[in-house]
C-alpha positions in Angstrom: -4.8 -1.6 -64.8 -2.2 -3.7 -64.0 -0.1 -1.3 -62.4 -3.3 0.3 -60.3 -3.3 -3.4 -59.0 0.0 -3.8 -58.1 -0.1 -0.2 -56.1 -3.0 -1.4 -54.4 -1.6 -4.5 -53.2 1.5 -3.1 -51.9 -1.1 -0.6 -49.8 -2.2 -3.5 -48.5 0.0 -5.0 -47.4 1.9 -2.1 -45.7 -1.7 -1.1 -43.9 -1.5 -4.9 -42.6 2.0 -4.9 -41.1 1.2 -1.5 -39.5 -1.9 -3.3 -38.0 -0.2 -6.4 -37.4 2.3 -4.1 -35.5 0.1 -2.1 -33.5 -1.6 -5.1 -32.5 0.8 -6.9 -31.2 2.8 -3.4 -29.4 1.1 -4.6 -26.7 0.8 -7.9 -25.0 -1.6 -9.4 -22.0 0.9 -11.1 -20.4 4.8 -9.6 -20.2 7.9 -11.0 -18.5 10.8 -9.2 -16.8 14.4 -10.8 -15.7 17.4 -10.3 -13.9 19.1 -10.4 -17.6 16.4 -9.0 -19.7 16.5 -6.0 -21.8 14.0 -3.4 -22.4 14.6 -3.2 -25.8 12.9 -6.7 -25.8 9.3 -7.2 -26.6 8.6 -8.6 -23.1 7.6 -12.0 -23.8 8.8 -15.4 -22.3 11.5 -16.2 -24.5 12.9 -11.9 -24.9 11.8 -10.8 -21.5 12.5 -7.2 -20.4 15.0 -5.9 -17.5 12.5 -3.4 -15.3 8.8 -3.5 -14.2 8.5 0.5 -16.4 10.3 -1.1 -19.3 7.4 -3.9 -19.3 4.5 -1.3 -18.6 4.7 0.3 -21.7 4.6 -3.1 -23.6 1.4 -4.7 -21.4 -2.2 -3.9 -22.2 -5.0 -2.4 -19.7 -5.7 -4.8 -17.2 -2.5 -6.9 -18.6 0.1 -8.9 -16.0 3.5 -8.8 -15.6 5.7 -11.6 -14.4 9.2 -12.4 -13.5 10.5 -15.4 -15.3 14.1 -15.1 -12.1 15.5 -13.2 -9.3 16.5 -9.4 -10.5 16.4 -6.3 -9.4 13.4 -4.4 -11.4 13.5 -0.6 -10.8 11.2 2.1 -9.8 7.9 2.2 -11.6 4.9 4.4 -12.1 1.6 2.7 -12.5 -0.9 5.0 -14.5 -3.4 2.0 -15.4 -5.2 -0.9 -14.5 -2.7 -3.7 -13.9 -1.0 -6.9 -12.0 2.7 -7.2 -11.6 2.7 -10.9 -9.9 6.4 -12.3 -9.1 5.7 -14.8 -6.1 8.4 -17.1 -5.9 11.4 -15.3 -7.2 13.2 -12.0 -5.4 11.4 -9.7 -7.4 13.4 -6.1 -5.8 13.2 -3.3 -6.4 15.9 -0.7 -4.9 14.7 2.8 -4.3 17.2 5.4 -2.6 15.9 9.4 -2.2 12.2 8.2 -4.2 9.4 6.2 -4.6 9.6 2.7 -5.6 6.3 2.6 -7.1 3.1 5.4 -7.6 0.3 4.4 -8.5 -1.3 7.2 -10.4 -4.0 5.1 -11.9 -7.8 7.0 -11.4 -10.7 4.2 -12.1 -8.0 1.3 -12.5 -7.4 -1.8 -10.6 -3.4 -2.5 -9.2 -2.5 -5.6 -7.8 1.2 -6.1 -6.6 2.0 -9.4 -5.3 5.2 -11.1 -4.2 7.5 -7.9 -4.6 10.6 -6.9 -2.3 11.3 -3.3 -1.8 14.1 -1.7 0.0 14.4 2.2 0.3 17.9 2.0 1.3 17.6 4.4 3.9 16.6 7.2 1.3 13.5 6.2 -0.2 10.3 8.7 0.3 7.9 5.5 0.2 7.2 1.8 -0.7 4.3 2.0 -2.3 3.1 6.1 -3.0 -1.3 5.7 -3.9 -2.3 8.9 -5.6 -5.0 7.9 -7.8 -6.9 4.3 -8.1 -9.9 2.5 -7.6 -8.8 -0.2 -5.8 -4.8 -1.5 -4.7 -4.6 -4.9 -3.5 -0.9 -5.5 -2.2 0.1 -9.2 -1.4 2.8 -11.2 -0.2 5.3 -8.2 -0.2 8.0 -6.9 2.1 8.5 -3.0 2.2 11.9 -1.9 4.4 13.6 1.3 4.9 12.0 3.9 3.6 13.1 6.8 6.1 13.1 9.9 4.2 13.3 12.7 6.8 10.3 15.2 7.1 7.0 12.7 7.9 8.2 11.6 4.1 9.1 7.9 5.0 6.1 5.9 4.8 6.2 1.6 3.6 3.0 2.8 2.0 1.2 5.5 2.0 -2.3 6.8 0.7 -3.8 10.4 -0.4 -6.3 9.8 -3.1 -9.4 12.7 -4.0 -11.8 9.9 -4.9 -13.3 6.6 -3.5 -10.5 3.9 -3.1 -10.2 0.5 -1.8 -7.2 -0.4 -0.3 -6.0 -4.1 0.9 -2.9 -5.6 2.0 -2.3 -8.6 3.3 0.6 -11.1 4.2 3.0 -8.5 4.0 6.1 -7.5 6.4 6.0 -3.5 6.7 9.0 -2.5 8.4 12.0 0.2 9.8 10.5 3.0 7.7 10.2 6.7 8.9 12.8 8.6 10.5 13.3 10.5 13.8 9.5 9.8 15.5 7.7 10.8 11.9 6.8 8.4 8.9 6.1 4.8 9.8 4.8 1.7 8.5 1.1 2.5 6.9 -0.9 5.9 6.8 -4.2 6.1 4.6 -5.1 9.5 4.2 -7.2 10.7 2.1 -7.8 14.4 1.0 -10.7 16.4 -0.3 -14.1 14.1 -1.4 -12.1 10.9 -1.2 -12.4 8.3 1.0 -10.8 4.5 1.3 -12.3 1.6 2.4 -9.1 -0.5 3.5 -8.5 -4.3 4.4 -5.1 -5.2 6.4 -4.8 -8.5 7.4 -1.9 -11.5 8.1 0.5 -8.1 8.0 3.4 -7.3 10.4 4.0 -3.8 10.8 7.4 -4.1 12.8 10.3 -1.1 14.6 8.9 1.9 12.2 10.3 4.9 13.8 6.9 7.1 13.4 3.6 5.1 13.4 2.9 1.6 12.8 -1.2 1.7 11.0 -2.4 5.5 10.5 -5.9 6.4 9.2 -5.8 9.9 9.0 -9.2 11.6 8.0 -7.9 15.5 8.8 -7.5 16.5 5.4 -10.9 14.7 3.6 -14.5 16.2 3.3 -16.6 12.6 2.6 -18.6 11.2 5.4 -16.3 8.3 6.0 -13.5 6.3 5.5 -13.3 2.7 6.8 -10.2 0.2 8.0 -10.2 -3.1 8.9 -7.0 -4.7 11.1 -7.1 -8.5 11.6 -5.1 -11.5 12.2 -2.3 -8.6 12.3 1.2 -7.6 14.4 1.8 -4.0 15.1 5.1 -4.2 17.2 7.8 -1.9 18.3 6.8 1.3 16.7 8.5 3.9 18.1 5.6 6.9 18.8 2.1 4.9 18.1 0.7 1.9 17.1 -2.5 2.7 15.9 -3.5 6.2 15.0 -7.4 7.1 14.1 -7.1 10.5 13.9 -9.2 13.6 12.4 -11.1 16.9 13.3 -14.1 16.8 15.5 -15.8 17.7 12.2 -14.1 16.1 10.0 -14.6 13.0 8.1 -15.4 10.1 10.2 -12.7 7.4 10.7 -13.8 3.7 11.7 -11.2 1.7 12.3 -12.0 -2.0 13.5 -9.1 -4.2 15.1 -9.9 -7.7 15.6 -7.6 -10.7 16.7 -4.2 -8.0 16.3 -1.4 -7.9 18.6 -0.3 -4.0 19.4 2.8 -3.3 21.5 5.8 -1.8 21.9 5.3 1.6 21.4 4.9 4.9 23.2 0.9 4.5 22.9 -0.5 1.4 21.8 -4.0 2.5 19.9 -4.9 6.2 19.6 -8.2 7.7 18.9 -8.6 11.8 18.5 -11.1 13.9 16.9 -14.1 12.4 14.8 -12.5 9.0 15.6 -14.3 5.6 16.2 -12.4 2.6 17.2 -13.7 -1.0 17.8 -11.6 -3.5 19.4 -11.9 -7.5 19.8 -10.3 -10.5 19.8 -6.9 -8.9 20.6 -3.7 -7.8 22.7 -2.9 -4.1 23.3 0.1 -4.8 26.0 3.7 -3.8 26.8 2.9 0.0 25.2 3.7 2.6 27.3 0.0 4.0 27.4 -2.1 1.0 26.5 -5.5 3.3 24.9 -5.8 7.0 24.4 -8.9 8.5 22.9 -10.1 11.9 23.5 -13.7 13.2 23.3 -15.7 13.1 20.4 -13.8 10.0 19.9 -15.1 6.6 20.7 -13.8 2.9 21.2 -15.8 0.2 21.2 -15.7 -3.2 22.1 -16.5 -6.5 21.6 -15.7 -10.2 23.1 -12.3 -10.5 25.1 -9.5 -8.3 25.2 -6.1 -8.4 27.0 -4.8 -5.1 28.4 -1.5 -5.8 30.5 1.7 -4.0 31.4 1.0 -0.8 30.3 0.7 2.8 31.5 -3.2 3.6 30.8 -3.8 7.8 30.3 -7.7 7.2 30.0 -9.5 6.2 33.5 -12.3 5.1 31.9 -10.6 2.4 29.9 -11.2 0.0 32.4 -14.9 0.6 32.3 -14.8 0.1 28.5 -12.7 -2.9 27.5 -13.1 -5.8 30.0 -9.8 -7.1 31.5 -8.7 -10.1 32.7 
């Protein structure tokens, strides 16, 4: 009896260290530094050295933070998450690949206060394949100017309804030789995004500055909002709305936004409907192009000046002063 005891007891006790373990495998809160190690739990006091070294160790809907400056690698996001490092250079460094893909259907991402460099190389900033919603704050994405339209700060293809924001953010010199660019949102199949970009400077990207691109989807609509924003000196087009007469239709609102310095300031093709107030569209080569079916719209005041305007009727459409 005694000995039946003492076997259960030690059962017991093993099954509660392999509980206590699993339990605490993951944490809700993780930290990465600039001398961390991944073979570290993650937490304040043994942080871990990269953002995918820290993944594995935080729980759904968990945060990571950056306790100093480092550079934090690459990292694929397959869950719903916050990586949050305002206040220190959070970098990460991504030559000939992504610096982060989000692959996460039905989660939540929020990225806030990160740095990312493509060294020239990199494919894209940010790569959305798969989410719910993305929310990217306080963030500068540079040089990502992979050749072959494959240089993009951020760029969006999901197959299923997705909310995309970004604000406060610096997109810039991304996309190489008149393709890539700053920001293209395009979604394929039955998805469709509903996007938010605002206090964002999308600054000298070689391709496009702010594409919403509904070619390639079958859902009845995809909306994007642009305000209090900068969309200067990209290289082919500012502003691109652009799909199939019968394809999905693209709304795209621009409201107190500053667009110039490009070949065409704010184009509008196929099933495309644009709305402009509030803002500058000057110093483009072509100030508006939109071809039928598509629209533009506008409200209150705009400024059109020193540009070369394609469209006759632009005159009749936005008021100038």
């Amino acid at each position: 009896m005694h000995k039946l005891a003492s076997v259960l007891i030690v059962i017991g006790a093993a099954l509660a260290g392999s509980i206590a373990t699993q339990a605490h495998a993951q944490a809700t809160r993780t930290w990465v530094s600039g001398v961390g190690d991944d073979a570290n739990p993650c937490s304040r006091t043994a942080p871990c050295k990269t953002f995918a070294g820290a993944i594995s160790k935080t729980i759904v809907s968990g945060e990571i933070n950056c306790l100093d400056p480092g550079g934090f690698g690459a990292v694929t996001i397959t869950k719903t998450i916050t990586i949050s490092c305002e206040g220190v250079i959070a970098g990460i460094v991504a030559s000939g690949t992504n610096a982060i893909v989000v692959n996460a259907p039905g989660g939540v991402v929020v990225l806030h206060g990160l740095d990312i460099d493509g060294t020239g190389t990199g494919l894209a900033g940010i790569n959305i394949i798969a989410a719910s919603a993305v929310q990217v704050h306080k963030s500068s994405i540079r040089n990502f100017n992979a050749g072959n339209n494959n240089g993009w700060g951020i760029t969006a293809a999901p197959t299923a309804a997705t909310r995309i924001d970004v604000t406060d953010s610096i997109i810039s010199n991304n996309g190489s030789a008149s393709t890539g660019g700053g920001i293209r949102i395009r979604p394929t199949g039955t998805g469709t995004v509903t996007g938010a970009i605002s206090q964002v400077k999308v600054l000298n990207n070689a391709g496009s500055g702010v594409v919403a691109d509904g070619s390639a989807a079958t859902g009845p609509q995809m909306t994007l909002a642009v305000r209090d924003s900068a969309v200067i000196g990209n290289v082919v087009t500012g502003m691109l709305s652009n799909t199939g007469p019968a394809n999905t239709l693209v709304r795209v609102v621009i409201d107190r936004t500053t667009v110039t310095g490009s070949a065409t300031g704010v184009v509008s093709t196929g099933n495309g409907d644009v709305t402009i107030g509030f803002s500058h569209v000057t110093g483009n080569s072509t100030g508006v192009r939109f071809t039928a079916p598509a629209t533009l719209r506008t409200y209150q005041t705009n400024q059109m000046r020193g540009n070369i305007v394609d469209n006759g009727r632009f005159s009749d459409i936005i008021p100038l002063e």
